[in-house]
N, C-alpha and C positions, 0 to 999 in steps of 0.2 A: 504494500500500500504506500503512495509515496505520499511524503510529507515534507512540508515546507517550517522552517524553526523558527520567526519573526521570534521579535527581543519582546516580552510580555511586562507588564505591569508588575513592580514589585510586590507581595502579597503582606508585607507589612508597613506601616509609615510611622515617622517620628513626629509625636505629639508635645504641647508645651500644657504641664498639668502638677496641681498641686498637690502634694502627697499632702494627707491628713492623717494625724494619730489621734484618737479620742481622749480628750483629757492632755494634751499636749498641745505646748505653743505652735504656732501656724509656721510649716516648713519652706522651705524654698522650692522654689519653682525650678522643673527640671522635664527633660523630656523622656516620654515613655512612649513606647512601640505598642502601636494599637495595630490588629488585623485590618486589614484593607475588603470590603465588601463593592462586588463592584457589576453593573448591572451586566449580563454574559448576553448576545441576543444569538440567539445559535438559529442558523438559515439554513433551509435543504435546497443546493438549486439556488433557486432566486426565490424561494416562496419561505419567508419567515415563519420560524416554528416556534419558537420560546424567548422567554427572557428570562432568564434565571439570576438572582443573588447570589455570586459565588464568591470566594478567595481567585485572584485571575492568577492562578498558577495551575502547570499540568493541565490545560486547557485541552491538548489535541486528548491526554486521557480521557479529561471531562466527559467530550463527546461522544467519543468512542463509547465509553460506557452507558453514558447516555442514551443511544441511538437504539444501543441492545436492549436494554432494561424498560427502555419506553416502546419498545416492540418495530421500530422503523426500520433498525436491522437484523439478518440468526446472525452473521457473524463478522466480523473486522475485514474481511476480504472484500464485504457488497462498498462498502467504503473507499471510493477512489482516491480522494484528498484531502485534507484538511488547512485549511486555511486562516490565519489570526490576526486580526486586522484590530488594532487598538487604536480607538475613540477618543475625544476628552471626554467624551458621556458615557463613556464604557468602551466593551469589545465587544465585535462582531467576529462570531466566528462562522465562517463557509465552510458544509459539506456535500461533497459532490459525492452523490453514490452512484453507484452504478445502472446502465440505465432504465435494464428491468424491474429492478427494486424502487427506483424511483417513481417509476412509473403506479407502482402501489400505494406508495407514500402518499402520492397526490390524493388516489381514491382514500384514505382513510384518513386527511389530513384534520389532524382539529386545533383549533387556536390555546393556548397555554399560557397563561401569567405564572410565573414561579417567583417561589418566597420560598426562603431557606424553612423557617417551620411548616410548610405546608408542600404534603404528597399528593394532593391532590384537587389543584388549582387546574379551573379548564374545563374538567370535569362536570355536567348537568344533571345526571341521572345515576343514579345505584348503579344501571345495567352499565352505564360504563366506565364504571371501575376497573382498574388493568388487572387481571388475575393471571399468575402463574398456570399451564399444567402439572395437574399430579404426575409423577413419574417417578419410577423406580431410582434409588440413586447407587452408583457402584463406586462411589467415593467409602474412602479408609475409615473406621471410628478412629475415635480420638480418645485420646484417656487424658484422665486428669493430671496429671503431671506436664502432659506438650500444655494445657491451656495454663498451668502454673507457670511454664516457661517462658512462656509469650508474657503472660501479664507482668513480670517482672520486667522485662524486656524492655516494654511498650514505654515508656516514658521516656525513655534514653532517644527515642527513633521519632521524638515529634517536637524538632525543632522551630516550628514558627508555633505552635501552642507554647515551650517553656520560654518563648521570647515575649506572645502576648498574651496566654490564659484567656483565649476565647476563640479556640477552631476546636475543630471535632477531629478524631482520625478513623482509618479502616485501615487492617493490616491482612497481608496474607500471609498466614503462618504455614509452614509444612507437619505431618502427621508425628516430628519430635520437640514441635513449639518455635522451633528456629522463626524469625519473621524474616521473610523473604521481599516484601515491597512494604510500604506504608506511604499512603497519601494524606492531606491535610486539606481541610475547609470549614469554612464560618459554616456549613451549613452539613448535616449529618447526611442526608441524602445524598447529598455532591460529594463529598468523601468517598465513600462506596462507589459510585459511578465511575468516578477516578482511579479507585483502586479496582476497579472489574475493569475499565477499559486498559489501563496499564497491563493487568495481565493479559486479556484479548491484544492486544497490540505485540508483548513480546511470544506469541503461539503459546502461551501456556494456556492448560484447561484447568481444570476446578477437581479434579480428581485427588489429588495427595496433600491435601490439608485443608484448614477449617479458616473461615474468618472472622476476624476479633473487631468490635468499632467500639468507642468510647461513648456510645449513646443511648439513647434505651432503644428497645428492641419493637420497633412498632410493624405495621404491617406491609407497610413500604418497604423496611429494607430486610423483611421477611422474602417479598415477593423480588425485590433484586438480586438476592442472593440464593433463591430457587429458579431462578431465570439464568444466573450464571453456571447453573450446576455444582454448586456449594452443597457437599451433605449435612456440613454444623453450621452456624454463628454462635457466634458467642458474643455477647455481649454486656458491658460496663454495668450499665441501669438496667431497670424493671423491663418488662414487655406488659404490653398494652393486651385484651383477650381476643381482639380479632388477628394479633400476633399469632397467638400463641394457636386458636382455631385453625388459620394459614397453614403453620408449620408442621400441623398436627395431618390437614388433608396432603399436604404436600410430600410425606415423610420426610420432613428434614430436622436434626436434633436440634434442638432451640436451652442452649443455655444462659443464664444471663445471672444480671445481681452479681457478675463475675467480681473477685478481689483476689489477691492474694494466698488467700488462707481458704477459700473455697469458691464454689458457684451454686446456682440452682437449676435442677435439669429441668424444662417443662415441657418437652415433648424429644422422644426419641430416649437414647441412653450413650454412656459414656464408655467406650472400652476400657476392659480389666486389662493393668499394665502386667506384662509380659513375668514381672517378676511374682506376681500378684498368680497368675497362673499357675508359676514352678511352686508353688508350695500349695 
C-alpha cells in the first residue's frame, strides 16, 4: 500500500499555567505540556466521511484502522493511499481505496460527526448500530501472568500521556505479555483504531496475543476488537453491560478492572499457566 509521510502536527503543546497547592502561597507561573486535540476530517475519494477529535499523531494508523472497524474496508490492501494534509483548522486526511471497494462505500455512505467520548455519533436508528459477526476465534488464551506483564509494562511505553496525563492508550501484547506496538490518543476509541490499523499496516493479524487499552471496556471497543480478530481485551476500567453482552455473543474473553495485582474475567476464561499445569 503506498504511503506518503507529510510532517504532522505535534501531539503535544507548551502551555503558560499556574500551579496551585491548597493551603499554599500562589506559585509561579510556568509552562506545562497539555495534549493537543485537533479536528481529523478523514475523506474517501472526494466524498467527506468524518470529522473526528483526535491526538494528530499516527494518523495514516488512525485511518487505516478506522476504515476497518467502521466496516469501509476487510483489509489494508483495499487501501490504495493515504494522504495528510495539515490545516490551520485541523487535518485532512485523503483515502483513496480501491476502486471496487469504493464503489461500495458510496452505496453505504453515511454522514458522521465524531467526538472523542462518543461511539456513536451519525448514527439515527438502533438498527444501525455497527455490530460485529459472531465467529469462532482460533486466537491463543492468555493467562494471567502475560496480562500481569503487560500491565506492568504499560506505563513505561506511553510517552505523551506521562508528559500530559490526559490520552488514552491500546497496546498489543503477544501471548507472554511482551507489548509489541502501543499507540496514544485524547480519545479511547482512536487509540484502538490506531493500534489495529498499525498492526493491519505492518501484515500482522490478531492471532498471538491479546489487547490491553487504558479505558473502560465499552461496546465500541468490544466490537473493534472482534472486528480485528482479537480473542481477549483487557482492559484498565469497568465494562459497561452491553460490553460485556457483545463479548459474550461474540466469544471473545473480556477482562477488565485490570491492575497489577489482578483483573476481573466477565466473559470467556483465562488460561492455566503452563506451570500451573505441571503440578
Amino acid at each position: 500500500m503506498p504511503r506518503n509521510r507529510p510532517a504532522q502536527p505535534p501531539a503535544s503543546a507548551a502551555v503558560t499555567a499556574r500551579p496551585l497547592r491548597f493551603g499554599a502561597e500562589r506559585e509561579a507561573v510556568r509552562e506545562i505540556e497539555i495534549a493537543v486535540e485537533t479536528p481529523i476530517n478523514i475523506v474517501y475519494g472526494n466524498m467527506p466521511y468524518a470529522v473526528m477529535m483526535a491526538s494528530p499523531s499516527d494518523l495514516e494508523d488512525f485511518v487505516t484502522g478506522f476504515s476497518l472497524t467502521e466496516g469501509i474496508v476487510r483489509n489494508a490492501d483495499e487501501i490504495r493511499s493515504i494522504t495528510v494534509e495539515p490545516r490551520l483548522e485541523g487535518v485532512i486526511v485523503t483515502v483513496e481505496l480501491a476502486p471496487g471497494r469504493f464503489r461500495e462505500h458510496l452505496a453505504r455512505r453515511r454522514n458522521l460527526s465524531g467526538r472523542t467520548s462518543c461511539g456513536l455519533c451519525g448514527v439515527e436508528t438502533i438498527e444501525e448500530i455497527p455490530m460485529a459477526d459472531a465467529a469462532t476465534r482460533a486466537a491463543r488464551a492468555v493467562t494471567a501472568s502475560a496480562i500481569e506483564t503487560a500491565l506492568s509494562a504499560l506505563d513505561r511505553q506511553q510517552p505523551l500521556n506521562q508528559l500530559t496525563h490526559a490520552v488514552h492508550a491500546a497496546a498489543w501484547c503477544d501471548t507472554a505479555g511482551a507489548i509489541l506496538a502501543v499507540r496514544e490518543d485524547v480519545g479511547r476509541h482512536n487509540a484502538l483504531d490506531k493500534l489495529i490499523g498499525a498492526r493491519l499496516r505492518a501484515g500482522a493479524d490478531a492471532s498471538g496475543g491479546f489487547l490491553l487499552v487504558t479505558s473502560r471496556a465499552s461496546f465500541e471497543m468490544v466490537e473493534k476488537a472482534a472486528i480485528f480478530g482479537a480473542g481477549t481485551l483487557v482492559a484498565i476500567s469497568a465494562p459497561t453491560s452491553f460490553a460485556v453482552e457483545r463479548a459474550q455473543h461474540l466469544g471473545l474473553t473480556l477482562a477488565a478492572v485490570a491492575r497489577r495485582d489482578g483483573c476481573i474475567v466477565f466473559t470467556g476464561a483465562l488460561a492455566t499457566a503452563p506451570e500451573m499445569i505441571a503440578r
